[in-house]
N, C-alpha and C positions, 0 to 999 in steps of 0.2 A: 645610252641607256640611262632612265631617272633609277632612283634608290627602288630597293625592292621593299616587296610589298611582306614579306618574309618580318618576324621579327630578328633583332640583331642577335639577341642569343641564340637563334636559329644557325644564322649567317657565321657564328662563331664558331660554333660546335661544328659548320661544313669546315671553315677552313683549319680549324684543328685537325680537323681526319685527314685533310690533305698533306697537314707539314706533317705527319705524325709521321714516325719512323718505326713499324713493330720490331720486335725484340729479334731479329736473325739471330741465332747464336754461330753462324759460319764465317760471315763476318761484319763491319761498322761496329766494333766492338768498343771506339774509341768516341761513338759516338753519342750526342744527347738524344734526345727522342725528337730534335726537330730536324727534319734535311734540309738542305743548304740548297733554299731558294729552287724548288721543285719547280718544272719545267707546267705543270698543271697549276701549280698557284702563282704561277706570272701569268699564265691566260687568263684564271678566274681573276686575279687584282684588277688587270685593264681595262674589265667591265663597264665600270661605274666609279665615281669616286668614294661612296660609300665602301665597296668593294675593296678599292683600294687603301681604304683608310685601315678598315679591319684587318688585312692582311701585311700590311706593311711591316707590324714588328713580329708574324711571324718568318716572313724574308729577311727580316734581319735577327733572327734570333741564335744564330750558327756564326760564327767569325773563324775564316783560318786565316794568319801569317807564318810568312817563309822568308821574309826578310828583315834587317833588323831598320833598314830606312823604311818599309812599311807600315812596321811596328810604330816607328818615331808619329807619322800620319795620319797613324788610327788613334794613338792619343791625343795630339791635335785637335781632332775632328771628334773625341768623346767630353775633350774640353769645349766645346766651343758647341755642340749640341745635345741637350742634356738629354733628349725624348732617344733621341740615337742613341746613346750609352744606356738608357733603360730599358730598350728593345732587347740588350744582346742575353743571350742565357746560355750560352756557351763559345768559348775562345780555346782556338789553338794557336798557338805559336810553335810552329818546328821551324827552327832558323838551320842554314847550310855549315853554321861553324858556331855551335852553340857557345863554345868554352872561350870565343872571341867575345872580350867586352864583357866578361859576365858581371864586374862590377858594377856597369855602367844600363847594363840589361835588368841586373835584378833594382835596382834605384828606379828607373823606368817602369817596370811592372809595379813596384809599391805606388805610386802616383795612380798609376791606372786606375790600382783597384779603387780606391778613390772614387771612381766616376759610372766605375761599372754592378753600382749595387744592386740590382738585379741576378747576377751572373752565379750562375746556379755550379759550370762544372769549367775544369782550365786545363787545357790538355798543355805540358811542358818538356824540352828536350833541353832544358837552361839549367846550368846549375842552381840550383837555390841555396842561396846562404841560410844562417840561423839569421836574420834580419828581417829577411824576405817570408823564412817560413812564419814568422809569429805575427805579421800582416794577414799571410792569408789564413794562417787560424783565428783571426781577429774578423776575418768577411763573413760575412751569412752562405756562399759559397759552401756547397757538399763534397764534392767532389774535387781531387787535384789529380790527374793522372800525369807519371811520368813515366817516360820510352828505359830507362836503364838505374842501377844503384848508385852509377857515379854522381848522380845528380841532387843526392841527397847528403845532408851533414852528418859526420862523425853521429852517430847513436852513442846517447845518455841516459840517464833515467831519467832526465827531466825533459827530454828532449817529446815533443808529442806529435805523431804521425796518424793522427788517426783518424785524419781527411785523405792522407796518401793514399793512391792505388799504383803500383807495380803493374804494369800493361802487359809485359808477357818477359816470362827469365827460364833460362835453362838453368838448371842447378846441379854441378858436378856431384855433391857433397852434403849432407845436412848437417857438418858439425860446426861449418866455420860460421863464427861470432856475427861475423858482418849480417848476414841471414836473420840470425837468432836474433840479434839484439833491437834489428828494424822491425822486425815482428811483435818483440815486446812490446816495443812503443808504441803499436797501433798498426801500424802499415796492412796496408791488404796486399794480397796477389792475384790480380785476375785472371792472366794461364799463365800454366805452368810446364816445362819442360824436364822430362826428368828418363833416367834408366830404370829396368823393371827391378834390377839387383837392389840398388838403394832405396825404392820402396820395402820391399823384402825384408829389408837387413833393419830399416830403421825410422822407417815413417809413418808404422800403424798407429803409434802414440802421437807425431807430431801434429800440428795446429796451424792451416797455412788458411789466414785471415781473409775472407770473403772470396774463395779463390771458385772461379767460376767453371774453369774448363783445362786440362789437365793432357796431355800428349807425354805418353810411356813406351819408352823404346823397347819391347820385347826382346829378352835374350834368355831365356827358359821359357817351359809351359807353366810357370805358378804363378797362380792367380789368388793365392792365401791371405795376400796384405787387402785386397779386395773391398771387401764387406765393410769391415772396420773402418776402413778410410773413408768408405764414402759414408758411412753414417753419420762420420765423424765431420764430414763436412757437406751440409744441406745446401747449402746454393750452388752445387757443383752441379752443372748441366750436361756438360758434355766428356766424353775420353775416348780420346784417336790411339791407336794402337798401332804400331810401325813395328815391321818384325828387321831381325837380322841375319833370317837365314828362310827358310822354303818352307811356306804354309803348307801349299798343296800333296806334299812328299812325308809330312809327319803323320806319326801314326799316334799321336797322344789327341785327348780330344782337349780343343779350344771351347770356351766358354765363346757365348754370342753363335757365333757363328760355324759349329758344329754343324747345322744341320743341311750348312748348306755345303760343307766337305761332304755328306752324306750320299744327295741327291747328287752331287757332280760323282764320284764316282759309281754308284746306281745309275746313272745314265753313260758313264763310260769316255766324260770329257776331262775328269780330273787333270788331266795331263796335258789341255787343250788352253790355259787359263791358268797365271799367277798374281795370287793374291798377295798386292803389296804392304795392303794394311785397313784398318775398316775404324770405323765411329760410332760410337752407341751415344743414345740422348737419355736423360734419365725418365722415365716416364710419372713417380710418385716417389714418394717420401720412401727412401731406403731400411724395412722391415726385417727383409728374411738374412738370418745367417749362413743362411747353407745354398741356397739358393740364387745365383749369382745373376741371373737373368731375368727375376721375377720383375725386378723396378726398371729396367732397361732394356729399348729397342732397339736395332740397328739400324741407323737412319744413315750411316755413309761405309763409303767402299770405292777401292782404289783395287782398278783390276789391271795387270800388264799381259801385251803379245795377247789378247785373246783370239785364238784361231779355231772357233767352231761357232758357227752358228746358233746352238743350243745352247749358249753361256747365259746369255743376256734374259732369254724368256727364263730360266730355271732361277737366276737371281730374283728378278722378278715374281716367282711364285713361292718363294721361300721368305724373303723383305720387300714385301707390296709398298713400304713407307719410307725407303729410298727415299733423303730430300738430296743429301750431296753424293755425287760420283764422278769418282778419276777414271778417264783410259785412255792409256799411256801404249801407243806401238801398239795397236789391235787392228784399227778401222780398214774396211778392202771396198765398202762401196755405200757411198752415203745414204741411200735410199734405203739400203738393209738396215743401218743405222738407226735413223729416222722410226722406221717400223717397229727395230726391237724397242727402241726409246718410249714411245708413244704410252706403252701402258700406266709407266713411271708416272702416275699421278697427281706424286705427293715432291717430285725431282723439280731442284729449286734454283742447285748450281751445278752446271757441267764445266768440267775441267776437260780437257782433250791437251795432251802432251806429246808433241813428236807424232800426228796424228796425220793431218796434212798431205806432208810428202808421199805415206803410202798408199790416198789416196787416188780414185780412180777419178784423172781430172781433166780428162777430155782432151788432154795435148795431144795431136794427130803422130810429135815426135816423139812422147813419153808410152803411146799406145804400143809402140813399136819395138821400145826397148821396154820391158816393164820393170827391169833392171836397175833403169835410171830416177834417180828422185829428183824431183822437178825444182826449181830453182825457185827463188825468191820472187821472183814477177810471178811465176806463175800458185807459188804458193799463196802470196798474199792474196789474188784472185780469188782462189780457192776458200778460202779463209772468209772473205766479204760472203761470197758468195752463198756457201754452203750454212755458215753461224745464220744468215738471215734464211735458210729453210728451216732450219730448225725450231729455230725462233717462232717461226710462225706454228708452222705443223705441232708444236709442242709449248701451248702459251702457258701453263705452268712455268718455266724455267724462267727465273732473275737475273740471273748473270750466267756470263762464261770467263771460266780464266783459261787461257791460251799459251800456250808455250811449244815452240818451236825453234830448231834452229841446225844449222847445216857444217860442219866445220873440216872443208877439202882443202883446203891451203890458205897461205894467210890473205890471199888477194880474195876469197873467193868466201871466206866465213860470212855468215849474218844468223842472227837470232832476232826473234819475236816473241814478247813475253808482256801481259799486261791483261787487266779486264776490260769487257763489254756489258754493259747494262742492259741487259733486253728490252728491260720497261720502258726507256729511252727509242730506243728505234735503234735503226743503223746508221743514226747519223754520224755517230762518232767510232769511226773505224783505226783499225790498225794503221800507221804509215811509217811507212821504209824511208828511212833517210841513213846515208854516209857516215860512219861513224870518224872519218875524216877526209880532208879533203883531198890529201893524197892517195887515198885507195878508195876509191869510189866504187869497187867492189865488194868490200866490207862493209855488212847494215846490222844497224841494230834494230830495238824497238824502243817507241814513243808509247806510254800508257796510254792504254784506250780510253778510258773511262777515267777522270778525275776524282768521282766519286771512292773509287777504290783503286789509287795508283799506290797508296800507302799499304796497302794489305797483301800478302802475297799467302796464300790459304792452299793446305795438299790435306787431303782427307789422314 
C-alpha cells in the first residue's frame, strides 16, 4: 500500500483514538492513557510505511519491566537510540525482589531518567532513596506512582512528595505520623482501603490528597461521615461498600441501594439472594447535605448463591446502569444466564466466582450425579467455552475476572484465578498447568490476560 491520500494530522488523530485508553475507573488504574502496543495498531502500522512511521512511538509509548537484567537492557538500548527513549511516556518497573540491589537500582534509574525526557508517568515497587527522589523531581515527569509506604524516605518538612501517588493502601488508623506526615508533603493517595468506624470517628476533617476511589468495610448502618467527605474530596469517583454481616436480613434502611431491598421483598425473593456488597460512581460535583444519593449512582453489585430466577431482571429494573457485577455460587444454567444478562447495557465487567462447577455442563457423568462438581478438565472447558458465549451474546462486556477452584485433598486441589479481555477474542484463555511436578494433580492458574494480571478487582 503507497501513503494515504488522507492528511497526516488526520492519520494522527486515527492513531491517537486507537492507543488511547478511556478512563475505566474498575480497573488500569496504574495506567497512562496509551495501551501497550494494541492488537489494532499493529494491524493498522503494517499497512504502509507512512502508517508505520506515525504509529511507532505510539507502540512504544508504554514500557513495562520485571526484571532487573531487563532493566540493565532497556538502558542500553535508550543510550544508544535517542528517537527510542523519546517515544516512551510511560515506564513500569515491578522487579520480583525489589529491596535486592536497591543501591545499585536506584543509581540505574537516575542515568535513565537522563535519556527518557519525554516520560510523562513511572510506575515503581523500588525503594527510592532521598538521591533518587530529587532526580525525579528534577524531570518534567507528572506523575511517580508507587505499589507501598516502604518504598518512600523517612518524611521531613523539606522532604517534597508532591509528584508521589500511593496506588492503593489499607489504613488501620488515621493517627499514625507515617500517614500524616507523607500527606504533608504532598503525596497523593489514589484508593483507599479503610473501616466504616474510623471514618466515623475521625476522617470527616481529614485531607487524603488526590484520592480517587475509596472501599469502606461496613460495620454499622451510619452513613453520617458521608456528605462531608466526599465534598471534601472532588476527584473521588468511586466507593465499594463491603458489609460484615447480612444485607438482605436488616431492617434499617441502606442508602443507595434501599430500593432495591424494597422491590426484592415486594416480590418475595428477599431471601432468594445475598448481597455481598455494591459500588456507586459519583455522577456530579457533590451539593446536597442531606441527600446522600442525589450525586451518586450505583454502577456495581456483588450478588451471592442467587437462587430465583426474579433476582437478576428486578436488579435490572431498579440499576439499568450496572457497569460492574459479581456472582459468586448462583449460576444453574448458562443460557438463563445469558438472558438475564442481556438487558445490562451499560455491564462492562463480569466477575463469576466459584461459578463453573455448578454449572450445567453437559458431562453425561456429572448429569447423572448432579451432586458431583465437575473437575478441572471439565471445568476449564466450561470456562472457554461458555466466557466466549457471552462474550458474544453480550458485546458490551470488557473483561471477565474468573475465579474458581476445588480443594478435596491435597492430590486433588486446583484453582483458576485471572482476567480475560473480551475485546481481544479468545485467544488468550485460561490454562491448567501442575503446580509441581510431583502432584500432577494439583493445578493452579496462569493469568489470562497480561493486560490485567496485576489487578485483582471484587466489586
Amino acid at each position: 500500500m503507497s501513503e494515504s491520500i488522507l492528511p497526516e494530522e488526520i492519520l494522527h488523530s486515527v492513531v491517537e483514538s486507537l492507543a488511547y485508553n478511556a478512563d475505566f475507573v474498575e480497573r488500569n488504574l496504574l495506567r497512562l492513557r496509551w495501551k501497550n502496543a494494541t492488537n489494532e495498531l499493529f494491524s493498522f502500522s503494517v499497512a504502509c510505511h507512512q502508517f508505520r512511521r506515525i504509529s511507532l512511538p505510539f507502540l512504544l509509548s508504554y514500557i513495562e519491566i520485571q526484571r532487573l537484567e531487563d532493566l540493565e537492557m532497556f538502558k542500553d538500548q535508550c543510550i544508544l537510540n535517542a528517537s527510542f527513549a523519546g517515544s516512551i511516556r510511560s515506564l513500569s518497573v515491578l522487579l520480583p525482589s525489589p529491596w535486592r540491589d536497591a543501591y545499585h537500582t536506584n543509581n540505574m534509574m537516575k542515568h535513565l531518567l537522563c535519556y527518557l525526557k519525554d516520560l510523562s508517568q513511572l510506575v515503581l515497587n523500588i525503594d527510592i532513596n532521598i538521591s533518587l527522589l530529587a532526580h525525579l523531581n528534577r524531570h518534567s515527569l507528572s506523575n511517580i506512582i508507587v505499589t507501598s509506604f516502604g518504598q518512600l524516605p523517612e518524611t521531613s518538612n523539606s522532604l517534597d512528595l508532591e509528584k508521589i501517588i500511593l496506588a492503593d493502601a489499607t489504613i488501620d488508623g488515621l493517627d499514625g505520623g507515617y500517614l500524616k506526615g507523607h500527606l504533608a508533603c504532598g503525596m497523593q493517595v489514589r484508593r483507599l482501603g479503610m473501616r466504616q468506624d474510623l471514618m466515623v470517628n475521625s476522617s470527616g476533617t481529614h485531607i487524603f490528597n488526590g484520592l480517587y476511589e475509596i472501599e469502606v468495610e461496613l460495620r454499622t448502618l451510619s452513613f453520617s461521615w458521608l456528605p462531608e467527605f466526599t465534598r471534601a474530596h472532588p476527584l473521588l469517583k468511586k466507593i465499594s461498600f463491603t458489609d460484615s454481616f447480612d444485607f438482605p436480613i436488616s431492617h434499617n434502611a441502606i442508602p443507595f441501594i434501599q430500593p432495591l431491598f424494597e422491590t426484592f421483598r415486594q416480590q418475595g425473593v428477599h431471601r432468594a439472594v445475598r448481597i455481598q456488597g455494591f459500588s456507586v460512581t459519583r455522577t456530579s460535583a457533590s451539593t446536597s447535605t442531606t441527600d446522600l444519593t442525589r450525586d451518586w449512582e450505583v454502577t456495581g453489585l456483588h450478588l451471592r448463591q442467587v437462587a430465583d430466577s426474579l433476582v437478576l431482571p428486578i436488579v435490572h429494573s431498579v440499576f439499568p446502569r450496572i457497569s460492574t457485577l459479581t456472582l459468586e455460587r448462583g449460576c444453574s444454567c448458562i443460557d438463563e444466564l445469558i438472558t438475564f444478562l442481556r438487558p445490562f447495557s451499560s455491564l462492562q465487567v463480569l466477575t463469576l466466582r466459584f461459578c463453573f462447577q455448578h454449572l450445567e455442563l453437559g458431562h453425561p457423568g456429572l448429569a447423572n450425579h448432579p451432586h458431583v462438581l465437575a473437575g478441572p478438565v471439565e471445568t476449564e472447558a466450561a470456562m472457554i467455552r461458555y466466557i466466549s458465549c457471552i462474550a458474544r451474546k453480550i458485546p458490551s462486556i470488557e473483561a471477565f475476572y474468573i475465579e474458581e477452584r476445588q480443594e478435596s485433598g491435597v492430590d486433588e486441589s486446583w484453582t483458576f484465578r485471572g482476567w480475560i479481555d473480551a475485546r481481544k477474542g479468545m485467544t488468550e484463555v485460561p490454562a491448567m498447568i501442575p503446580s509441581s511436578r510431583q502432584r500432577v494433580g494439583r493445578y493452579m492458574a496462569t493469568y489470562i490476560s497480561q493486560k490485567h494480571s496485576s489487578t485483582t478487582f471484587f466489586i
